[in-house]
C-alpha positions as CSV (number, residue, x, y, z in Angstrom):
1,X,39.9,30.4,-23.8
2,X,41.3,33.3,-26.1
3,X,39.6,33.1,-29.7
4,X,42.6,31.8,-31.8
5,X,42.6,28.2,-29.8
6,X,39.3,28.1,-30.0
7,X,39.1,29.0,-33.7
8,X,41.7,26.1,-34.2
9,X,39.7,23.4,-31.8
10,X,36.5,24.1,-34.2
11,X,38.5,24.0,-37.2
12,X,40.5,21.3,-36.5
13,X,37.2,19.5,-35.0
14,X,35.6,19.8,-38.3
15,X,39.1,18.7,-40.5
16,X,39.3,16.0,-37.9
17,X,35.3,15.0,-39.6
18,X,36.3,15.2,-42.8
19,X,39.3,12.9,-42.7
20,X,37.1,10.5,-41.2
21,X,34.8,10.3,-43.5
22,X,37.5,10.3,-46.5
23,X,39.1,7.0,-44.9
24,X,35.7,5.0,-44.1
25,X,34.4,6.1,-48.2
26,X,37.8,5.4,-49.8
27,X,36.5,4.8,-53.4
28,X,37.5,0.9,-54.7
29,X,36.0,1.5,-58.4
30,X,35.3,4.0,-61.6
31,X,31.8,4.0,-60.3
32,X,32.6,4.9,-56.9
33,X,34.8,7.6,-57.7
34,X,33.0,9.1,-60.5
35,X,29.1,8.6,-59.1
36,X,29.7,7.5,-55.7
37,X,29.0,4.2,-56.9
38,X,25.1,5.3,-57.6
39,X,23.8,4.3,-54.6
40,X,23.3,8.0,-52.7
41,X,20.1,8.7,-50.5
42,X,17.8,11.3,-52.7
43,X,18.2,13.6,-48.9
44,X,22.1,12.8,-48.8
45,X,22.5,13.7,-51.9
46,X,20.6,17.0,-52.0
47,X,22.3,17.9,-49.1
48,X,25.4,17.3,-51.1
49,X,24.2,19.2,-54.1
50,X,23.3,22.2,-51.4
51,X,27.3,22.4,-50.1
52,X,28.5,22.0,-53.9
53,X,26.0,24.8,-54.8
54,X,27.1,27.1,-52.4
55,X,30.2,27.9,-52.9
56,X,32.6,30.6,-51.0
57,X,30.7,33.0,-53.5
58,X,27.4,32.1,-51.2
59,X,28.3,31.4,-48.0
60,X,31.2,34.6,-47.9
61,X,30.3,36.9,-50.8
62,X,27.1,37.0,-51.5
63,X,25.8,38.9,-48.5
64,X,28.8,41.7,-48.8
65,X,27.7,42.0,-52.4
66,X,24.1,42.5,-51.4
67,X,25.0,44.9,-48.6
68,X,27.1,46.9,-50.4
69,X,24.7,46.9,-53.6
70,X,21.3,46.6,-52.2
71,X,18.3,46.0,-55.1
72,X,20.5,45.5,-58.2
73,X,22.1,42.9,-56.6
74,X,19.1,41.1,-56.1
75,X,20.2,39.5,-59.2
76,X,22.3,37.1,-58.0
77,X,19.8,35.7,-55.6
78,X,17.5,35.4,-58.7
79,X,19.7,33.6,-61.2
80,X,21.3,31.0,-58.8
81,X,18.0,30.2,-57.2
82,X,16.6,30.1,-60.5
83,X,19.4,28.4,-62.3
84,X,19.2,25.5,-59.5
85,X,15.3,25.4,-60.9
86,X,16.3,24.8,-64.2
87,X,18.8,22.1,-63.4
88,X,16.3,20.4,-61.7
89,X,13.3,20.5,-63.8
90,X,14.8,20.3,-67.2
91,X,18.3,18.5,-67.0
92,X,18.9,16.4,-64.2
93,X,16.1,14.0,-64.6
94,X,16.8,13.5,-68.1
95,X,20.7,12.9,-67.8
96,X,20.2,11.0,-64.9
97,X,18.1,8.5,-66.8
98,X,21.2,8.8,-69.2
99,X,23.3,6.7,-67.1
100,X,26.9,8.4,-68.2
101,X,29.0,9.2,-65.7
102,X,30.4,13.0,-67.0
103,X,28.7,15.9,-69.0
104,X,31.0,15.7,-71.7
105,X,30.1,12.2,-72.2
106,X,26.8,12.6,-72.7
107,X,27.6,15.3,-75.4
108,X,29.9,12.8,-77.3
109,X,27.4,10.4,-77.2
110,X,24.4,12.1,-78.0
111,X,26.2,13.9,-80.6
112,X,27.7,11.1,-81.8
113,X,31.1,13.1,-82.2
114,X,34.2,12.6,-80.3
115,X,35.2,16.2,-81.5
116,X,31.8,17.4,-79.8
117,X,32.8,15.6,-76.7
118,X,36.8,17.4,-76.6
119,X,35.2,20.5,-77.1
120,X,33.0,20.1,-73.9
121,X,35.9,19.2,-72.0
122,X,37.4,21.9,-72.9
123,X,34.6,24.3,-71.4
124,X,34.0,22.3,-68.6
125,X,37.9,22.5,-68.2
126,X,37.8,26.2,-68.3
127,X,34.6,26.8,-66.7
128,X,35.8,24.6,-63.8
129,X,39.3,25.9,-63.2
130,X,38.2,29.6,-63.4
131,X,35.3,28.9,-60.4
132,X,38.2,27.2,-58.2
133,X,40.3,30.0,-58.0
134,X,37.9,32.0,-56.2
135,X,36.6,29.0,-53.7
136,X,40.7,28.5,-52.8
137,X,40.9,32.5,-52.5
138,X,37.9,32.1,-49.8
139,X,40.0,29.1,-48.5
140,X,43.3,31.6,-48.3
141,X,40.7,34.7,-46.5
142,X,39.6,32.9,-43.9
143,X,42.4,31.1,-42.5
144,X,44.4,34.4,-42.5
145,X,42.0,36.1,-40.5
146,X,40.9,33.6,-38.2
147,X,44.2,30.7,-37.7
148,X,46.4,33.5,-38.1
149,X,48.3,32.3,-40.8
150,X,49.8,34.0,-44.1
151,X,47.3,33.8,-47.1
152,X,49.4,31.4,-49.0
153,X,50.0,28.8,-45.8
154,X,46.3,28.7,-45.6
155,X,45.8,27.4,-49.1
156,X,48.6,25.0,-48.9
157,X,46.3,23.9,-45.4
158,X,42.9,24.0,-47.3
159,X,44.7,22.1,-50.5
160,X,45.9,19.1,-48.2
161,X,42.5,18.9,-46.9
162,X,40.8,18.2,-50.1
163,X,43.5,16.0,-51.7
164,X,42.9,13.5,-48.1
165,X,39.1,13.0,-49.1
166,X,39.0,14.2,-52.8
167,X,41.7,11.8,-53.8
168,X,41.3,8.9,-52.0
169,X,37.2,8.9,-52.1
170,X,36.4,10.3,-55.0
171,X,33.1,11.4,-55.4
172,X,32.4,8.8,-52.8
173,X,34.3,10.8,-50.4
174,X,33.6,14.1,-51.5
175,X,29.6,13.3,-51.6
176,X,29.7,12.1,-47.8
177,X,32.1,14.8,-46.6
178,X,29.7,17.6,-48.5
179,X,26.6,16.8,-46.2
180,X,29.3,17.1,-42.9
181,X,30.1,20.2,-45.0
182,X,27.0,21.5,-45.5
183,X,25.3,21.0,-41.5
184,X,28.8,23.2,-40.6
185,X,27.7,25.8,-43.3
186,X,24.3,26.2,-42.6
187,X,24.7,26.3,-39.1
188,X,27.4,28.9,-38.9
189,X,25.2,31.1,-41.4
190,X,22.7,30.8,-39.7
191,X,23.3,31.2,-35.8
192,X,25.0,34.4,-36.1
193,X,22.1,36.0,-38.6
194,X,19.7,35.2,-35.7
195,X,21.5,36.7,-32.9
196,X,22.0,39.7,-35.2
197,X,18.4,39.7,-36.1
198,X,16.7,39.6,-32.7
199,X,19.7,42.5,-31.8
200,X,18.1,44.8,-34.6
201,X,14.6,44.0,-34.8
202,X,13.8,41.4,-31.7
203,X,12.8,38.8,-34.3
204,X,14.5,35.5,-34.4
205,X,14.0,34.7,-38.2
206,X,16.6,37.1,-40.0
207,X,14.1,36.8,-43.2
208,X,11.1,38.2,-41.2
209,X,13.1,40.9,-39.4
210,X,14.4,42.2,-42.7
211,X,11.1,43.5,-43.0
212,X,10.3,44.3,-39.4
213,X,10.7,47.7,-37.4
214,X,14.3,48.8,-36.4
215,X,14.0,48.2,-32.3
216,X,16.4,51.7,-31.9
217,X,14.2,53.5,-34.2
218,X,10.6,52.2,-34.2
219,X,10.7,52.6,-37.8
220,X,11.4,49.9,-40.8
221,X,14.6,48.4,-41.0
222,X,14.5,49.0,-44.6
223,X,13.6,52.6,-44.5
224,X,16.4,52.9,-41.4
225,X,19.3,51.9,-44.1
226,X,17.7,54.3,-46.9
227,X,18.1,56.8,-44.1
228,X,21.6,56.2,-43.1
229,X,23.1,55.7,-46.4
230,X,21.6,58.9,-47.9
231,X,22.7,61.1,-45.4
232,X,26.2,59.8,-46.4
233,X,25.4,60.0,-50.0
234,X,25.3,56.3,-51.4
235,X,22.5,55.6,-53.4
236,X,18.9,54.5,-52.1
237,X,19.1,50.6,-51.1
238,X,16.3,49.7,-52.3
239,X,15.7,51.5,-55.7
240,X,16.7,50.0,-59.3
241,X,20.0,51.7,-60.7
242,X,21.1,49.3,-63.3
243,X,19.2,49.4,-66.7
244,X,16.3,46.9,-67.1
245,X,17.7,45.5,-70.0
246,X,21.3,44.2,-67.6
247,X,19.6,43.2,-65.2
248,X,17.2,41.5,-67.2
249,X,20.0,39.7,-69.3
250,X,22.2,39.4,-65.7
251,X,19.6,37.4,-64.0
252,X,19.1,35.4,-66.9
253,X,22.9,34.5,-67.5
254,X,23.2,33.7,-63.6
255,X,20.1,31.0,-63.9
256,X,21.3,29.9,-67.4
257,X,25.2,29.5,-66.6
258,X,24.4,27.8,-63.0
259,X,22.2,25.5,-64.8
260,X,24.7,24.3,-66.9
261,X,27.8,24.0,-64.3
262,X,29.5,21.0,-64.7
263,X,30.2,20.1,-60.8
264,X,26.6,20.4,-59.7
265,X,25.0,18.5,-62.9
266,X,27.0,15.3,-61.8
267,X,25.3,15.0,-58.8
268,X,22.7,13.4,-60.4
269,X,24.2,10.8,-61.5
270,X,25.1,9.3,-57.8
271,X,21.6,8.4,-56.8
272,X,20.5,4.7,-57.7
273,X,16.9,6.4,-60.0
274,X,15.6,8.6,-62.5
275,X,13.1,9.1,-59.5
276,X,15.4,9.7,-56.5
277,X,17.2,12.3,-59.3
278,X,14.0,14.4,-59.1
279,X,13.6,13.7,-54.9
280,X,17.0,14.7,-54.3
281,X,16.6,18.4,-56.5
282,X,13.4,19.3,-54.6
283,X,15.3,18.5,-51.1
284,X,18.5,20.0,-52.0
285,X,16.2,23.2,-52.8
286,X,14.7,23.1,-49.4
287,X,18.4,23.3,-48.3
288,X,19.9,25.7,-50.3
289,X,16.8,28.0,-49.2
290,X,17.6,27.9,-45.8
291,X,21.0,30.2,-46.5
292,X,19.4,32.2,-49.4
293,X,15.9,33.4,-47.8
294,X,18.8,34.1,-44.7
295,X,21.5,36.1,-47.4
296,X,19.4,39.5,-47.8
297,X,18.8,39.4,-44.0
298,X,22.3,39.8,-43.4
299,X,23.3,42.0,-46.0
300,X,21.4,44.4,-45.0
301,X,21.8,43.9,-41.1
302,X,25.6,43.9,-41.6
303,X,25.4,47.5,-43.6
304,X,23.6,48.8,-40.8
305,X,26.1,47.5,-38.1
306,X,29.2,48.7,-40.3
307,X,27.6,52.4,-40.4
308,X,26.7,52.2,-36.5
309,X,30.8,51.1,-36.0
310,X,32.0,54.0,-37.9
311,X,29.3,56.9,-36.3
312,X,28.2,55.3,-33.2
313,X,25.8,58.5,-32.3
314,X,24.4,58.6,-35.4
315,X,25.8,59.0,-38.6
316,X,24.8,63.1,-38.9
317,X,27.4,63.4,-36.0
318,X,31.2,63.1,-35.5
319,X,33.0,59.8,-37.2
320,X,34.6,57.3,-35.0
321,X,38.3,58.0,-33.9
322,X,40.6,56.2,-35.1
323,X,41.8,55.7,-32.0
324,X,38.7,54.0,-30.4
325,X,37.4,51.9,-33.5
326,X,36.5,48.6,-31.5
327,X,39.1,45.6,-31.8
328,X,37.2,43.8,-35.2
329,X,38.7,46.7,-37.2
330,X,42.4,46.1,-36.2
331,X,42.0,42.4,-36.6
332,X,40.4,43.0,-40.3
333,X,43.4,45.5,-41.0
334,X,46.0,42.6,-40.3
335,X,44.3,41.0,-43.3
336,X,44.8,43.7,-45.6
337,X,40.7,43.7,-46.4
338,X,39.9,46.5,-44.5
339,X,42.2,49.6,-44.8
340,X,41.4,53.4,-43.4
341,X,43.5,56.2,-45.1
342,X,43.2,59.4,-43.1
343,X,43.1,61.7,-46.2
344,X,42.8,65.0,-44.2
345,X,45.1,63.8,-41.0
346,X,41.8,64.3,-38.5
347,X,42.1,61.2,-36.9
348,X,38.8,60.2,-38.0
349,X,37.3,57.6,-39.7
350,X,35.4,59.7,-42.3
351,X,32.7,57.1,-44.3
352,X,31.1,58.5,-47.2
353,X,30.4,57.6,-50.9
354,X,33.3,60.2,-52.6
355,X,35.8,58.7,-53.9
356,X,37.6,62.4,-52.2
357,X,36.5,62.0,-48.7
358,X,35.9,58.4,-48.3
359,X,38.7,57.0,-45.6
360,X,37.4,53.9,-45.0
361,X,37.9,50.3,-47.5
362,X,35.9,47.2,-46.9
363,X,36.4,44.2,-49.0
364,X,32.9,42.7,-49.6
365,X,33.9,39.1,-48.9
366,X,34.7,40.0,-45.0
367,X,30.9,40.8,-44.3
368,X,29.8,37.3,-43.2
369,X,33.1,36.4,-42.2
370,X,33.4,40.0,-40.0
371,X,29.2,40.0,-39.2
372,X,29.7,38.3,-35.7
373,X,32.8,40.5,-34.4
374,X,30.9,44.1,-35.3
375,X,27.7,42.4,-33.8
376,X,30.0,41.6,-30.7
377,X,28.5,38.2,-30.7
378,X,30.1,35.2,-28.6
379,X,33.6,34.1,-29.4
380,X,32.2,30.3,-29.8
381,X,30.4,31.8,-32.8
382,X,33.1,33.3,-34.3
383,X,35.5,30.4,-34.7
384,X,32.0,28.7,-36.0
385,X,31.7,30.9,-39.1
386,X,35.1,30.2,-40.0
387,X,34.5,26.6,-39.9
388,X,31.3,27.3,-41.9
389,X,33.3,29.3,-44.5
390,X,36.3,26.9,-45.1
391,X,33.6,24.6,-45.4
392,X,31.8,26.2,-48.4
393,X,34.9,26.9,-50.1
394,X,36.5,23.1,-49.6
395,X,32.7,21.6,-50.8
396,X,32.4,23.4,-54.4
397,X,36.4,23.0,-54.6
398,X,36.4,19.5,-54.1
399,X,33.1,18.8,-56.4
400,X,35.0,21.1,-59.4
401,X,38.6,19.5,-58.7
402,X,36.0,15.9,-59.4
403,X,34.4,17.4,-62.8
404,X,38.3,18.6,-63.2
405,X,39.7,14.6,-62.7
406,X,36.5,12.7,-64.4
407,X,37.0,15.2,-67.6
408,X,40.3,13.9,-68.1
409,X,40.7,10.7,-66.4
410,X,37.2,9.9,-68.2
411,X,36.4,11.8,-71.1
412,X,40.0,12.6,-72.2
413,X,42.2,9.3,-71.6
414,X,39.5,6.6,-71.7
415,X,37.6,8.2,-74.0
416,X,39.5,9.2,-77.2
417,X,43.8,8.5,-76.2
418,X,43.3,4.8,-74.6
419,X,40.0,3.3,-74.5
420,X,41.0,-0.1,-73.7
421,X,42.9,1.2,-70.9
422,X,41.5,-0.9,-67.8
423,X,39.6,0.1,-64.7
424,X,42.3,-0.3,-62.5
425,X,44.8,1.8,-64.7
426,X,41.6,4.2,-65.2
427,X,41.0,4.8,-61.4
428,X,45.1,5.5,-61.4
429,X,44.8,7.9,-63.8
430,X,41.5,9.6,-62.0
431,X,43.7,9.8,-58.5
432,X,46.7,10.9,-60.5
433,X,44.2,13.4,-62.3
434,X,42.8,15.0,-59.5
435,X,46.2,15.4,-57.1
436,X,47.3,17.4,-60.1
437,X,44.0,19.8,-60.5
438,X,44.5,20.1,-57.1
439,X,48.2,21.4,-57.7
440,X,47.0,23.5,-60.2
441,X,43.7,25.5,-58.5
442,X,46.7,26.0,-55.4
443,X,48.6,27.2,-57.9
444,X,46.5,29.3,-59.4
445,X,44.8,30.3,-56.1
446,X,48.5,31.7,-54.6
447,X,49.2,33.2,-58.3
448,X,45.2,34.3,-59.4
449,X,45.1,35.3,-63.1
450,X,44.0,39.0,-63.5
451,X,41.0,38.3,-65.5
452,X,39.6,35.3,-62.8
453,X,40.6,37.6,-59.8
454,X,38.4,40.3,-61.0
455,X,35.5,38.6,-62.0
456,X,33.4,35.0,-62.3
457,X,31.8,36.1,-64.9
458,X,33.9,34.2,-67.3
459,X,33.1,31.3,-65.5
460,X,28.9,31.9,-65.6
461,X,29.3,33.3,-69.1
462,X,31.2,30.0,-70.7
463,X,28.2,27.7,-68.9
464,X,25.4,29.9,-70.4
465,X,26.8,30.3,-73.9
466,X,28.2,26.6,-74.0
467,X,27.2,23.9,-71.8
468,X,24.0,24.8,-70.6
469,X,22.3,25.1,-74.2
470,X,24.1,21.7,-75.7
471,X,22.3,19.9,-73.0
472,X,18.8,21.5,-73.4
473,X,19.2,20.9,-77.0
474,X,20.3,17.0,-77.0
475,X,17.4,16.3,-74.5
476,X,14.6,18.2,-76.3
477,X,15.7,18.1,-79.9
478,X,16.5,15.4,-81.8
479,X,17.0,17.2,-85.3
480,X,20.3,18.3,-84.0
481,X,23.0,16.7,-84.9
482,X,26.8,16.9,-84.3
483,X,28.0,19.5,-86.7
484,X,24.9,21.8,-85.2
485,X,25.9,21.2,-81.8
486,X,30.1,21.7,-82.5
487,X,29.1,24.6,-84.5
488,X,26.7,26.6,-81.6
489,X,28.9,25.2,-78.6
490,X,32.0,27.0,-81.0
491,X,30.1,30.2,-81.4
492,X,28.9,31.0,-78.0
493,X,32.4,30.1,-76.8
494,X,34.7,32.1,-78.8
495,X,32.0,35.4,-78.9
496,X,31.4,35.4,-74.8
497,X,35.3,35.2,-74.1
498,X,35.6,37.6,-76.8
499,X,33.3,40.2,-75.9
500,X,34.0,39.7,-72.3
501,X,37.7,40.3,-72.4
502,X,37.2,43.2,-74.7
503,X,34.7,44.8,-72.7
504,X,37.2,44.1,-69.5
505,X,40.0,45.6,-71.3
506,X,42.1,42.2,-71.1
507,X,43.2,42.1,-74.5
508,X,46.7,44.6,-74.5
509,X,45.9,46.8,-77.2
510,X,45.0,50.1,-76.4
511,X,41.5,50.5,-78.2
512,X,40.3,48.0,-75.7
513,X,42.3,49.3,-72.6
514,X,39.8,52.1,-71.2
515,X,36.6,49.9,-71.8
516,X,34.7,49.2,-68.3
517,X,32.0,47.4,-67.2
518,X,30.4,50.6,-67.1
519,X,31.5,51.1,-70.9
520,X,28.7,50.8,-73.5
521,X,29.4,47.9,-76.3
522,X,26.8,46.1,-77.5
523,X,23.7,48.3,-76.9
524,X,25.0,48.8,-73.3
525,X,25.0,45.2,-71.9
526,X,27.5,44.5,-69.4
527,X,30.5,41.4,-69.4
528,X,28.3,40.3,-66.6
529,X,24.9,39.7,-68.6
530,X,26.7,38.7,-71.9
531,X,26.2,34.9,-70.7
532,X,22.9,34.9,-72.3
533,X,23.0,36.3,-75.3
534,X,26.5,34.0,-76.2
535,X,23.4,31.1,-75.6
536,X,21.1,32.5,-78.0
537,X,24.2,32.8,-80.4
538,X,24.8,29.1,-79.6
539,X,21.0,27.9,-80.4
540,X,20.2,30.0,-83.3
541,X,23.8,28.5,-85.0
542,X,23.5,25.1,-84.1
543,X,19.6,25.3,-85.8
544,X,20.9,26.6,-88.5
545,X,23.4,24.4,-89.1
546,X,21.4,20.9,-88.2
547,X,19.4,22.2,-90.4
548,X,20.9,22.7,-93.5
549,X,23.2,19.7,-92.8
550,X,21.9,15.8,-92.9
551,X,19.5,14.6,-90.4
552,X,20.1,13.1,-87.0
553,X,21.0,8.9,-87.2
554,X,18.2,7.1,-86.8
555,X,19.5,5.3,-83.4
556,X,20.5,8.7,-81.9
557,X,16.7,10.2,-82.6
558,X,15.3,6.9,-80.5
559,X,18.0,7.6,-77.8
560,X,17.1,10.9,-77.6
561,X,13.1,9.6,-77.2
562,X,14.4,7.1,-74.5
563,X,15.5,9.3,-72.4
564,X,13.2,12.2,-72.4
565,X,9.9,9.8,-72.5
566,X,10.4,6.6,-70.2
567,X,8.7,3.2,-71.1
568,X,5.2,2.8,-69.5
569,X,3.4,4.9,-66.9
570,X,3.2,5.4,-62.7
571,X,6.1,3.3,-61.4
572,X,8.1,2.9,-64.4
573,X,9.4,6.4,-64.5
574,X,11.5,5.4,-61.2
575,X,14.0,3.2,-63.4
């Protein structure tokens, strides 16, 4: 069987799953569609949370970022791991015992301020719609490369997908079809990291070999890549290059800005208990381990294999030919994420860090996708890890596309334009809501803005400086009051879209045109890190502010004591 059929019988087997699943949850109420109805098993549901969590930016970019930036990029691993930490420990409990259905209406009701509650909408609107464009790019990648259709016919493919279960479950459907999602994902991460593994190193846990002795060289696999990549002049893999200070501030706007996502806090509200809220973080951490103690395995292993394609005796000897690079290079060509430009008309495929010499152009999102072709592993495992990475991309698309529909179905139409509107008319409007956010993310997916094609941070950066502190501060404070939180979610807004489309040079005036990431602003901090200091910005106002403004209502301090301290002791903290 030739690898496009079977490509398309394991895609189509795993579509096949989804629609399945989407007809037997169909979602019959609010509840259903915006919480699943509360009823989720704590394991389902962390499952669930593990698929939402890792997006296309996990399961296909991650590892090509790592590979390609070694120890700085360790960053990234860091702040999501550590951001999921955060969610667990500090908010998800405490919003869970809530009982709201949607961020933003915990914010209008904690802050007692329907203004406070538009404004989060409006973040979570922005937030949300930025971090789709990049999981229905992934959608576009793979099915270009591996169905063999145009970039655009594979989002129009991947959109229909998600409106079948998105729209007619809800988060019913979408919970359900996320744990199919995420046994595909983890599986096709995982197979062909092993494989690779015992090829390089002879051990079968890709997280153990990473540290284990090259088999062709006897020495560390580590100290193999240092070697290879110096004597073609990129940096060391395994040194620091950033400053302390960004990667510091990187790390902690990655953990702060997951933290406060939108698509992943609302899966806390599906399980029936404040208690099966906590149960289902610590087993959706287990999951969401298994792929990221796996990641730095493969980014690592896939550098090694991409230098052994290009100088397969050894990188101090002749380049490949351009005539005998093997057939994964051709196919990647096709896509237009790989391209070799024969700069001095040799024939050869000259691979080195100048920006001169260099011939060769890898796209950093084809290195999972690519891993099992330059490993030469079996074609069966190949059309799995396209499955796998449709299936990351459709699970965080489909839970953001929900926050998308419940912000405005909920929060914007039931909330402040009709609140007597009833549940049937409000379940309309959800459905009606979400077909067009999924419109709009294909949309913007086939048309990508500049600023969201070149970078998430907007996305991490608007969680961390808005979001993410509103929430810590209406569970754990209960001297802030509206105008403090309106005033800090304001602030941190407007100054990290500021600063990061000034430092990006997205504003069209020339003064701003040559800045860089690399460009020093505020004492040197990247658009990347800026996430966290927009959050400090965003506590320090809204203090200030509560402060010098009238005190918290009496009934919002005791709601604020309800849900952070539950009545009685041992086996009352489960309701």
């Amino acid at each position: 069987m030739d690898q496009f059929t079977l490509n398309l019988i394991v895609v189509g087997a795993t579509f096949a799953l989804y629609f399945g699943i989407a007809i037997w949850a169909r979602a019959g109420s609010t509840a259903e569609f915006y919480a699943a109805g509360g009823g989720v098993h704590p394991i389902a549901n962390g499952m669930a949370t593990g698929a939402d969590w890792m997006s296309a930016a996990s399961f296909i970019s991650m590892a090509g970022i790592i590979a390609f930036g070694g120890y700085d990029t360790s960053a990234y691993l860091m702040g999501w791991t550590g951001g999921y930490v955060l969610l667990a420990m500090l908010l998800a409990p405490y919003l869970r015992k809530f009982g709201k259905f949607t961020v933003p209406e915990f914010v209008g009701d904690r802050f007692y301020s329907g203004t406070a509650r538009v404004i989060a909408v409006i973040c979570l609107l922005i937030i949300s719609i930025t971090y789709v464009i990049g999981q229905m790019s992934g959608v576009g990648v793979a099915f270009s490369r591996f169905l063999e259709v145009s970039n655009d016919t594979g989002l129009y493919i991947g959109a229909a997908v998600v409106f079948a279960y998105a729209v007619l479950g809800g988060m019913k459907g979408i919970t359900y079809t996320q744990v199919a999602q995420y046994v595909v994902l983890i599986i096709a991460y995982t197979i062909p990291a092993i494989f690779i593994s015992l090829n390089l190193t002879g051990n079968p846990i890709p997280g153990l070999g990473l540290f284990s002795n090259d088999t062709a060289s006897g020495v560390p696999l580590l100290t193999t890549l240092n070697g290879m990549l110096a004597d073609l002049g990129f940096a060391s893999y395994t040194e620091q290059h950033d400053t302390t200070l960004n990667m510091f501030l990187f790390t902690m706007s990655l953990m702060i800005g997951t933290a406060g996502l939108p698509h992943v806090i609302v899966r806390f509200f599906t399980v029936p208990k404040v208690a099966d809220a906590r149960s289902s973080a610590g087993w959706a951490l287990v999951f969401i381990a298994l792929l990221y103690l796996t990641a730095p395995a493969v980014g690592a292993m896939a550098r090694i294999n991409l230098i052994n394609t290009m100088y397969p005796n050894g990188v101090k000897e002749t380049p490949v030919a351009r005539a005998d690079v093997p057939d994964w290079v051709a196919n990647w060509e096709k896509t237009g994420l790989l391209k070799f430009d024969d700069k001095n008309g040799d024939g050869l495929i000259n691979y080195t860090s100048s920006a001169e010499t260099n011939e060769l152009d890898v796209n950093k999102d084809i290195i999972v996708l690519a891993n099992p072709e330059i490993a030469q592993l079996p074609s069966w495992v190949i059309a799995l890890v396209a499955a796998g990475g449709l299936a990351a991309a459709l699970s965080t698309a489909a839970g953001l596309l929900m926050a998308i529909s419940s912000a405005v179905s909920h929060d914007l139409i039931k909330g402040q334009l009709n609140p007597g509107i009833s549940e049937k008319g409000e379940l309309l409007a959800a459905r009606v809501s979400m077909a067009v956010a999924i419109g709009v993310a294909t949309w913007l997916g086939l048309n990508p803005p500049g600023f969201a094609a070149q970078t998430v941070a907007l996305a991490f950066g608007l969680a961390a400086s808005s979001i993410f502190p509103v929430l810590m501060m209406g569970i754990f404070s209960k001297r802030i009051n509206s105008k403090g939180a309106i005033s800090g979610m304001l602030v941190g807004l407007i100054f990290t879209v500021v600063y990061i489309f000034l430092h990006k040079g997205w504003f069209f005036i020339a003064s701003t045109a040559s800045y860089s990431d690399s460009a020093p602003m505020l004492f040197g901090i990247k658009s990347t890190a800026i996430g966290s200091i927009g959050a400090l910005l965003n506590f320090a106002v809204a203090f200030i502010v509560s402060n010098a403004t009238e005190d918290t209502p009496a009934e919002v301090q005791e709601l604020v004591e309800s849900i952070r301290i539950p009545k009685g002791a041992g086996a009352a903290t489960g309701h």
